[in-house]
ROZA-371813 format. One record per residue (C-alpha): residue number from 1; residue in three letters; x, y, z. Coordinates in nm, 4 decimals. Each point is the difference from the previous one (the first is absolute). Layout:
# ROZA-371813
+-----+-----+----------+----------+----------+
:   k :   r :        X :        Y :        Z :
+-----+-----+----------+----------+----------+
: NUM : ALA :        X :        Y :        Z :
...
+-----+-----+----------+----------+----------+
//
This chain:
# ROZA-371813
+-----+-----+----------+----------+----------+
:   k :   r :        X :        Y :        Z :
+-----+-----+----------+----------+----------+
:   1 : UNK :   7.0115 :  13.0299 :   5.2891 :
:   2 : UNK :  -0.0605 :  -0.1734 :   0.3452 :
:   3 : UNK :  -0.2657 :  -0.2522 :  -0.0868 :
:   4 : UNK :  -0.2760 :  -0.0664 :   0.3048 :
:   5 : UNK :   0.0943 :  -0.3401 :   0.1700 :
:   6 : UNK :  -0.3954 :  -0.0809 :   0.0591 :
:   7 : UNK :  -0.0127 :  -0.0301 :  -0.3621 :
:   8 : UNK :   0.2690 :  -0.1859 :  -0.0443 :
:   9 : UNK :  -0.1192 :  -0.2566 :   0.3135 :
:  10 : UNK :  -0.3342 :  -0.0632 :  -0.1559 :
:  11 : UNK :   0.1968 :  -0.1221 :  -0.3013 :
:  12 : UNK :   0.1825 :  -0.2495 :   0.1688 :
:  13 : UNK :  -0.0159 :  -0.3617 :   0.0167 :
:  14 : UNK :  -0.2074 :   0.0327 :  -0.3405 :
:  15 : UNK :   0.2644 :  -0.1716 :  -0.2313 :
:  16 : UNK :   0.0435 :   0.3414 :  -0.1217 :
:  17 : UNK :   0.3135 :   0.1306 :  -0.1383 :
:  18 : UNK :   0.1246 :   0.3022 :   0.1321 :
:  19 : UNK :   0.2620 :   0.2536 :  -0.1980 :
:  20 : UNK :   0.0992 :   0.4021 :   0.0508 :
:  21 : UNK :   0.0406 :   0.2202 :  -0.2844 :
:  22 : UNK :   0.3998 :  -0.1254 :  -0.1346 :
:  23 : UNK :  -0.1544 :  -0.3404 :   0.0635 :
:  24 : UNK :  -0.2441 :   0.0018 :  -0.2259 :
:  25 : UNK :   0.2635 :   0.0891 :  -0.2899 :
:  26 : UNK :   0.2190 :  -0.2857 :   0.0964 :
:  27 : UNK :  -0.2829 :  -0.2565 :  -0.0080 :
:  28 : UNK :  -0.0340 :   0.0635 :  -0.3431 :
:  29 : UNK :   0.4410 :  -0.0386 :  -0.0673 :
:  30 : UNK :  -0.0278 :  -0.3291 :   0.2198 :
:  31 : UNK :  -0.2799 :  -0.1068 :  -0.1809 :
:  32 : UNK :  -0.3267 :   0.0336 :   0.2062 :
:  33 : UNK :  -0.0756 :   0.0359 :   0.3921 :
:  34 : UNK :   0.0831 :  -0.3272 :   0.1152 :
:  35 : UNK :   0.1915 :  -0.1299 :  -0.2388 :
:  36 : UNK :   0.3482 :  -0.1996 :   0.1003 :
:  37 : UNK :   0.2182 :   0.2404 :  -0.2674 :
:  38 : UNK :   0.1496 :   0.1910 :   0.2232 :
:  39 : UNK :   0.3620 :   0.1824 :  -0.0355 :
:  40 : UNK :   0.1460 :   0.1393 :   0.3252 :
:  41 : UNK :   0.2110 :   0.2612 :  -0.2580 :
:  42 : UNK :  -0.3383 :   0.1653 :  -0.1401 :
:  43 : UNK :  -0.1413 :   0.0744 :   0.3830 :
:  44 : UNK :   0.0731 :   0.3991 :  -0.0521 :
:  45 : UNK :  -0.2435 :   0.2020 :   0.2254 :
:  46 : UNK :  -0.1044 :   0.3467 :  -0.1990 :
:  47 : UNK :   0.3585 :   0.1759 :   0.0696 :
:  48 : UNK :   0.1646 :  -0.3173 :  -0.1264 :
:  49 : UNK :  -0.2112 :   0.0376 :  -0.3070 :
:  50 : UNK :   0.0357 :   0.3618 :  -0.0737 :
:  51 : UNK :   0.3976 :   0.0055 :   0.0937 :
:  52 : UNK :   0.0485 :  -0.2954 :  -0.2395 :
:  53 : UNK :  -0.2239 :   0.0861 :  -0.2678 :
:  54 : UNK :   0.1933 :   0.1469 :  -0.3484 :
:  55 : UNK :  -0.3148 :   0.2213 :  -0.1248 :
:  56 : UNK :  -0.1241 :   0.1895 :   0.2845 :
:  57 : UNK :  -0.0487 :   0.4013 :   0.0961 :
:  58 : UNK :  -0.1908 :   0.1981 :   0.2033 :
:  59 : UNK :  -0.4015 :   0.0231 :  -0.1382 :
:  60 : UNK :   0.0618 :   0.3097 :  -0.1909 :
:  61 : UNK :   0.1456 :  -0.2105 :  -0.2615 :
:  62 : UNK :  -0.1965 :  -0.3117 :   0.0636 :
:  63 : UNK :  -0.1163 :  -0.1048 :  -0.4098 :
:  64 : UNK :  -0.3341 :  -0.1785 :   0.1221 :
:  65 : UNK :   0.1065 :  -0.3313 :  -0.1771 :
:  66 : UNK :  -0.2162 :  -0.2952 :   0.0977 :
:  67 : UNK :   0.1770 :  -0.1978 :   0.2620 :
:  68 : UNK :   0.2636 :   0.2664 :   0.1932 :
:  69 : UNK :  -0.0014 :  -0.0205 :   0.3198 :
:  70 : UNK :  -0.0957 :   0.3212 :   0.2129 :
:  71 : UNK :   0.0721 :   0.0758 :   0.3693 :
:  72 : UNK :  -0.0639 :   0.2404 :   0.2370 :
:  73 : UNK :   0.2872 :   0.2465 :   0.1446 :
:  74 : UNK :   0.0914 :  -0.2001 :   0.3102 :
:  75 : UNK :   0.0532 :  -0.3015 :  -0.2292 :
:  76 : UNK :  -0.2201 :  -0.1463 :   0.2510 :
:  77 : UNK :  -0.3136 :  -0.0955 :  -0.2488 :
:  78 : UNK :  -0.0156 :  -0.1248 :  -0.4034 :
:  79 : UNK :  -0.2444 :  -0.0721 :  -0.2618 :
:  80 : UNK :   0.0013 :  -0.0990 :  -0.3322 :
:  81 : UNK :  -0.1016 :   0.2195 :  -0.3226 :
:  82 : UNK :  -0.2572 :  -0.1688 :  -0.1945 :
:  83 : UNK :  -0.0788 :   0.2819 :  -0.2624 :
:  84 : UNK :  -0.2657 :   0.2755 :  -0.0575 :
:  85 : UNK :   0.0699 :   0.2008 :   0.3411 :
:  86 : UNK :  -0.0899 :  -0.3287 :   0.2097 :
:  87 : UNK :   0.2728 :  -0.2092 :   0.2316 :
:  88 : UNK :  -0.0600 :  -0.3507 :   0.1686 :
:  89 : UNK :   0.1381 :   0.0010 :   0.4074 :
:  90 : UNK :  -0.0587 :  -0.1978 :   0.2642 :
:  91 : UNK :  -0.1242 :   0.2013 :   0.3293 :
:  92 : UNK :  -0.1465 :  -0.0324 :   0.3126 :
:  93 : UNK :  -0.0857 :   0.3648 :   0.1535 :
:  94 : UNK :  -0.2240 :  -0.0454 :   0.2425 :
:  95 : UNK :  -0.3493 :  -0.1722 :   0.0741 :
:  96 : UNK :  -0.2189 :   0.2716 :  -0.1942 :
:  97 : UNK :   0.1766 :  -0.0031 :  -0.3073 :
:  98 : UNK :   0.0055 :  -0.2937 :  -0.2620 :
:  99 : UNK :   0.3522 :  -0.1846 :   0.0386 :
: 100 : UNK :   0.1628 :  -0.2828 :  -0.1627 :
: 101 : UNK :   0.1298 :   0.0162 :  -0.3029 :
: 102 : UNK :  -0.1835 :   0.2617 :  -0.2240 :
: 103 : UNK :   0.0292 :   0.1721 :  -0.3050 :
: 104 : UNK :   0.0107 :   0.4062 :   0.0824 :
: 105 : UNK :   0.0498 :   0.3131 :  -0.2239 :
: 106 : UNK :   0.3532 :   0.0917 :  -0.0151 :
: 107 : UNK :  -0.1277 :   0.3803 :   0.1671 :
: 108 : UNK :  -0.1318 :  -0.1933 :   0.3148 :
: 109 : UNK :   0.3700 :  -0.0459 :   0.1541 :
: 110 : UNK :   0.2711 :   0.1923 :  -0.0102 :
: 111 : UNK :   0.2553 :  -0.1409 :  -0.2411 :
: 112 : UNK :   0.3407 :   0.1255 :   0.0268 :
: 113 : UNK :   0.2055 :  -0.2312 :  -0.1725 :
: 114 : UNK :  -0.0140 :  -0.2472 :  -0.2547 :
: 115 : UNK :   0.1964 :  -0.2954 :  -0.1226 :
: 116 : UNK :   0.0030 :  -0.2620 :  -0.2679 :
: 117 : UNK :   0.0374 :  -0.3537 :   0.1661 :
: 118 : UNK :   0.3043 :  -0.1645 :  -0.0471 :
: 119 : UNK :  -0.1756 :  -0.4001 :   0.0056 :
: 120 : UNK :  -0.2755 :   0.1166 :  -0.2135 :
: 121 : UNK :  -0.0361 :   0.1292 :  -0.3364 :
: 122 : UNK :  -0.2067 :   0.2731 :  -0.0550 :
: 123 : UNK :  -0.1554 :   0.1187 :  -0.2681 :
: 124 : UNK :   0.2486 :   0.1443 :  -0.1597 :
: 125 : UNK :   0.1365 :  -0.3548 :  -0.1156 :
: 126 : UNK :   0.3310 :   0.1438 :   0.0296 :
: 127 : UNK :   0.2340 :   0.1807 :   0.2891 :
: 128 : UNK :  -0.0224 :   0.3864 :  -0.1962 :
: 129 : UNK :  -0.1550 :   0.3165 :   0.1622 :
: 130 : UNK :  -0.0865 :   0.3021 :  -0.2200 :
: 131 : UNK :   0.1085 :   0.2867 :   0.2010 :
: 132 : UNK :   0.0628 :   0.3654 :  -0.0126 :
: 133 : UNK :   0.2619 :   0.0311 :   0.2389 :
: 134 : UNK :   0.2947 :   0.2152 :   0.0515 :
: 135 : UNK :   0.3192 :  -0.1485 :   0.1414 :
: 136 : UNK :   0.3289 :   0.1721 :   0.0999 :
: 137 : UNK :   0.2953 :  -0.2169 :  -0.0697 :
: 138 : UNK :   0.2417 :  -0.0467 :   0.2938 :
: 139 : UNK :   0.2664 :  -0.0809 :  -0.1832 :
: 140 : UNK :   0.1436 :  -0.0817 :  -0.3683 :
: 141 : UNK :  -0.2932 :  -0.2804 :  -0.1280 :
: 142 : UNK :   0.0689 :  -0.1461 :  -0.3332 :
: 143 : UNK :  -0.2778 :   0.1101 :  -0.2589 :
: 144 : UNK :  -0.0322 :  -0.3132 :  -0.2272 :
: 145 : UNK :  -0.2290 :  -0.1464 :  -0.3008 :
: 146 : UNK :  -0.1845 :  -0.2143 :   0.2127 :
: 147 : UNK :  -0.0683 :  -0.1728 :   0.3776 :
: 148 : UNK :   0.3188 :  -0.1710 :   0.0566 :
: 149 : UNK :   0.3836 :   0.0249 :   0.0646 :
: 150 : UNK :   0.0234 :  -0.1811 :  -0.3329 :
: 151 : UNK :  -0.1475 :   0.2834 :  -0.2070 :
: 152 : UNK :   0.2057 :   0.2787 :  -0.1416 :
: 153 : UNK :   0.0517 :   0.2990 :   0.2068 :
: 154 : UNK :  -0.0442 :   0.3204 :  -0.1856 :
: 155 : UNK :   0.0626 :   0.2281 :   0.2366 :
: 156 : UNK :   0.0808 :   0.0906 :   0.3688 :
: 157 : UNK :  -0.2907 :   0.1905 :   0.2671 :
: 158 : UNK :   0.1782 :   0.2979 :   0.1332 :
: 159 : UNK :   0.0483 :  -0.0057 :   0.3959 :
: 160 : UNK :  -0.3024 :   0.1930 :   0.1297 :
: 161 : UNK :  -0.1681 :   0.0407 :  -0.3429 :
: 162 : UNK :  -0.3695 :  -0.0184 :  -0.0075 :
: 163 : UNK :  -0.1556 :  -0.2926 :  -0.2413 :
: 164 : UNK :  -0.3484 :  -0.0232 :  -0.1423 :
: 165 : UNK :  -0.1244 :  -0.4268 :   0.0409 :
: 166 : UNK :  -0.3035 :  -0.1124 :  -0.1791 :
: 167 : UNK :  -0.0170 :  -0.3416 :   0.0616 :
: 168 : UNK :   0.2059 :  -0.2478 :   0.2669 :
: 169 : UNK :   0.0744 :  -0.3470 :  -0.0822 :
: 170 : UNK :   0.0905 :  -0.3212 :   0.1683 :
: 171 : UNK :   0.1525 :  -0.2098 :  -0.2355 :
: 172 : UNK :  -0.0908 :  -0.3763 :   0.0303 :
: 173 : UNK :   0.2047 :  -0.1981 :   0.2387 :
: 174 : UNK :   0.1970 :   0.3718 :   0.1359 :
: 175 : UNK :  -0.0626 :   0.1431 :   0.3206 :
: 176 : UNK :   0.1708 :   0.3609 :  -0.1760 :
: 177 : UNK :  -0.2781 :   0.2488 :  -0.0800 :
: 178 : UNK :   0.1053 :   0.2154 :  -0.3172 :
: 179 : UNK :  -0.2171 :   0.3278 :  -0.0931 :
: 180 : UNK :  -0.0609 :   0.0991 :  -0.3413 :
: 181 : UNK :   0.0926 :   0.3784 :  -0.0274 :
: 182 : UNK :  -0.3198 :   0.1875 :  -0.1557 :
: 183 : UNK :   0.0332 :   0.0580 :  -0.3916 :
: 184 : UNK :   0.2348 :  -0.2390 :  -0.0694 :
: 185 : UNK :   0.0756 :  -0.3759 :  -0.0208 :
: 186 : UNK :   0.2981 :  -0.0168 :   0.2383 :
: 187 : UNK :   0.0458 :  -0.1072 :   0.3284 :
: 188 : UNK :   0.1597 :   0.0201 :   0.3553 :
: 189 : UNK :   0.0148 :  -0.2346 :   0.2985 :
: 190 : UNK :  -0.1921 :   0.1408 :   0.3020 :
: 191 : UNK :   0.2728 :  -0.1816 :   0.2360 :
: 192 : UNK :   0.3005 :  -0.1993 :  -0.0516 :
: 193 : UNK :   0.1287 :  -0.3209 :   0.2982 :
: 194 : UNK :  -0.3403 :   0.1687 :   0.1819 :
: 195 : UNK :   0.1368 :   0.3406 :   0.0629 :
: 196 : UNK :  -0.2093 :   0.2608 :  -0.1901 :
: 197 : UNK :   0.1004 :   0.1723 :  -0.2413 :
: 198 : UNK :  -0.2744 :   0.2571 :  -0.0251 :
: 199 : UNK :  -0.1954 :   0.2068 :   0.2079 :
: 200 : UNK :  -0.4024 :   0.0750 :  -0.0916 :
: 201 : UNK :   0.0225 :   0.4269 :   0.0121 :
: 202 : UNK :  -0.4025 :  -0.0083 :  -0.1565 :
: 203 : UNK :  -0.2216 :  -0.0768 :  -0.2788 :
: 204 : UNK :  -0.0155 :   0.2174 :  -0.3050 :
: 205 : UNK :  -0.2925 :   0.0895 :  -0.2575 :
: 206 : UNK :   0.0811 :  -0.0447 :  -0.3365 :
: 207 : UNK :  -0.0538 :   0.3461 :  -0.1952 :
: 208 : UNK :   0.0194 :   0.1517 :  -0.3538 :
: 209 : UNK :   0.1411 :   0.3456 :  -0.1257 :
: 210 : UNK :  -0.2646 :   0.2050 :  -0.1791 :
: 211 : UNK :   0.2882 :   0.2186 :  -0.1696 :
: 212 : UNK :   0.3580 :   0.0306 :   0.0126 :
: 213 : UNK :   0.1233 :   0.0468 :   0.3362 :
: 214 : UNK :   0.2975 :   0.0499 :   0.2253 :
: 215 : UNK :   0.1206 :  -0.2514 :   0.2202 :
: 216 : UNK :   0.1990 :   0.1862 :   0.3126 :
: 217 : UNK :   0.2002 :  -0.0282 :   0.3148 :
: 218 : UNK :  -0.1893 :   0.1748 :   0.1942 :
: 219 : UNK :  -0.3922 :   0.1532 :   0.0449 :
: 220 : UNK :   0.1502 :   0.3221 :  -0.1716 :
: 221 : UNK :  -0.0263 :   0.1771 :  -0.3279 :
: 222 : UNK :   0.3889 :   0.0618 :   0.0836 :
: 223 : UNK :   0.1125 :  -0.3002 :   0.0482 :
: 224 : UNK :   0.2060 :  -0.2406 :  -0.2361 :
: 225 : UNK :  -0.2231 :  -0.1727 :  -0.2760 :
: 226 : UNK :   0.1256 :  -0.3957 :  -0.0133 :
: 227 : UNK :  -0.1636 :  -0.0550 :  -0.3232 :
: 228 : UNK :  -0.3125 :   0.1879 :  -0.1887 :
: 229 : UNK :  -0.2764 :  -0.3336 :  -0.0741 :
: 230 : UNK :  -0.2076 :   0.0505 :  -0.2967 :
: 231 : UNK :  -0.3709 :  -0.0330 :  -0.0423 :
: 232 : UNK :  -0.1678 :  -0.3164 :   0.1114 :
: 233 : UNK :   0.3186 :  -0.1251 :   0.2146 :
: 234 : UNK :  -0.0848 :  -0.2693 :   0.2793 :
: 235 : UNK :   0.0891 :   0.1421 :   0.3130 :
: 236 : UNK :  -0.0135 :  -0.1568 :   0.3804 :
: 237 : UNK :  -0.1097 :   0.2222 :   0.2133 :
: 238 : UNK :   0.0753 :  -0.0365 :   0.4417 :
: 239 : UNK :  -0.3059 :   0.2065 :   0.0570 :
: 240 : UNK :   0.1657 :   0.2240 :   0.1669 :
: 241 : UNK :  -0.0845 :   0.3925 :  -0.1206 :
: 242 : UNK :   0.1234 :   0.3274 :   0.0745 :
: 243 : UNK :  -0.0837 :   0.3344 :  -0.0677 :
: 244 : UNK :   0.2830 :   0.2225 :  -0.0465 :
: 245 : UNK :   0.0368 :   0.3601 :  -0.2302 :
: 246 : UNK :  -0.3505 :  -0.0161 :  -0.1019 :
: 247 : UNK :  -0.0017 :  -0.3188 :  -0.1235 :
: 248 : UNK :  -0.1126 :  -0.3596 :   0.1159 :
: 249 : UNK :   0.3410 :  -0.2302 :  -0.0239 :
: 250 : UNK :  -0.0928 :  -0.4205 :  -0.0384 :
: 251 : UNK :   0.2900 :  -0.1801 :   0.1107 :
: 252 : UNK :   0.1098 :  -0.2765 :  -0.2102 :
: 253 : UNK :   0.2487 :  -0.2954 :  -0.0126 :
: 254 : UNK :   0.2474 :   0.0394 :  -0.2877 :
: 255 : UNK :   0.3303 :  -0.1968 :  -0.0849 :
: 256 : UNK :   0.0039 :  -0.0742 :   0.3428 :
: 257 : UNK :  -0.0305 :   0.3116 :   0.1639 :
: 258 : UNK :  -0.3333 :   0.1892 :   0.1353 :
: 259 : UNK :  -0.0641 :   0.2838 :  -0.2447 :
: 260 : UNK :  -0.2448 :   0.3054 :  -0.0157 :
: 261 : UNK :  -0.2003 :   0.0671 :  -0.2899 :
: 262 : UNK :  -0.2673 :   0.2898 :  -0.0384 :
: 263 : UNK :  -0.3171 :  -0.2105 :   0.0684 :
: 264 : UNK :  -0.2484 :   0.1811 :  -0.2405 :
: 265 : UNK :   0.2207 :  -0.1871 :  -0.2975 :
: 266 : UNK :  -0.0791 :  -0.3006 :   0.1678 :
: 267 : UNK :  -0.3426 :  -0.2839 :  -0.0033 :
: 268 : UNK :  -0.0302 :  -0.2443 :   0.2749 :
+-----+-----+----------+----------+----------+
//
């Protein structure tokens, strides 16, 4: 957003202070505009931020907890989630339109992004995300009792399986984000010596079976059945459908692999 410089010129001189939109969230990490606490190492313009942030995604996933940051596509613009649909920015379009810094719905702009800050607590009190999030491991992660090397592992992800997350944690003091895989309380690091270990593939919906049902290979009524679920079974659904042999096929994640189940046997 270009701002208009007459604007700006009738503001000078004024003992004013002046701050863009990322400046205005690190007045309030160096303690105030104006104030001599500044740290050259927490300067990060809005790419910075994003790039460096450990809970972040596109706005699809974005929670709505009080104090994330959300930005616009370019990474060229941010504001500040306050709660109830409404986000604090500072903004200067042009001479018509009230400026400054303003508190706007969160429909006004389009928000692409989102972010929590990495010098500021947010509401959350803590560094976890609930998610529903589907990640495809890229190699052989450890599956393990808890967020940490020093946890038991329990288990290996298969190369290319698919994984179900329902929450992502920072641990305190870590810069290793672990996900919690959906149903259970185990975990597995997102990246290990910053190389990831996962790829994001989606999000899922979390469904139950309505009777017993068969879990497939394929969208076919002639394909291999994996397991049979019974009644009231959580399942995690991709969203993805297809309709095949007169019936309606739900894909699924299962054990690691995306399955086919006859979607009538299924609520979401």
């Amino acid at each position: 957003m270009q701002p208009h410089l007459g604007v700006l010129e009738n503001l000078a001189n004024k003992g004013y202070y002046g701050c863009d939109c990322i400046g205005l969230i690190k007045s309030y990490y160096f303690g105030g505009i104006g104030s001599p606490n500044y740290v050259s190492s927490k300067d990060y313009n809005v790419p910075t931020m994003y790039n460096n942030a450990a809970l972040k995604g596109t706005i699809d996933t974005f929670d709505k907890v009080p104090g994330r940051l959300v930005m616009t596509s370019a990474l060229n613009h941010v504001g500040v989630y306050i709660g109830n649909n409404q986000v604090i920015e500072c903004t200067l379009k042009n001479e018509s339109e009230k400026g400054g810094v303003i508190q706007s719905a969160f429909s006004t702009n389009t928000w692409a992004k989102w972010c929590q800050c990495i010098f500021i607590d947010d509401a959350t009190g803590s560094n976890e995300q609930s998610v529903k999030n589907i990640y495809v491991s890229l190699g052989s992660a450890k599956i393990r009792k808890g967020p940490s090397t020093s946890y038991e592992a329990v288990g290996q992800c298969t190369k290319g399986g698919y994984y179900p997350a329902s929450k992502i944690v920072l641990p305190s003091g870590s810069s290793q984000r672990w996900f919690q895989h959906a149903g259970t309380s185990y975990y597995s690091a997102l990246e290990e010596n910053n190389s990831p270990l996962f790829n994001q593939y989606g999000t899922y919906i979390v469904g139950k079976t309505n009777a017993t049902v068969n879990v497939r290979t394929d969208a076919s009524i002639s394909s291999t059945v994996v397991t049979k679920l019974s009644s009231n079974a959580t399942v995690y659904l991709t969203g993805v459908t297809k309709t095949s042999g007169g019936y309606t096929w739900a894909q699924i994640v299962y054990n690691g692999a995306l399955c086919w189940c006859d979607k009538q046997w299924i609520n979401s």
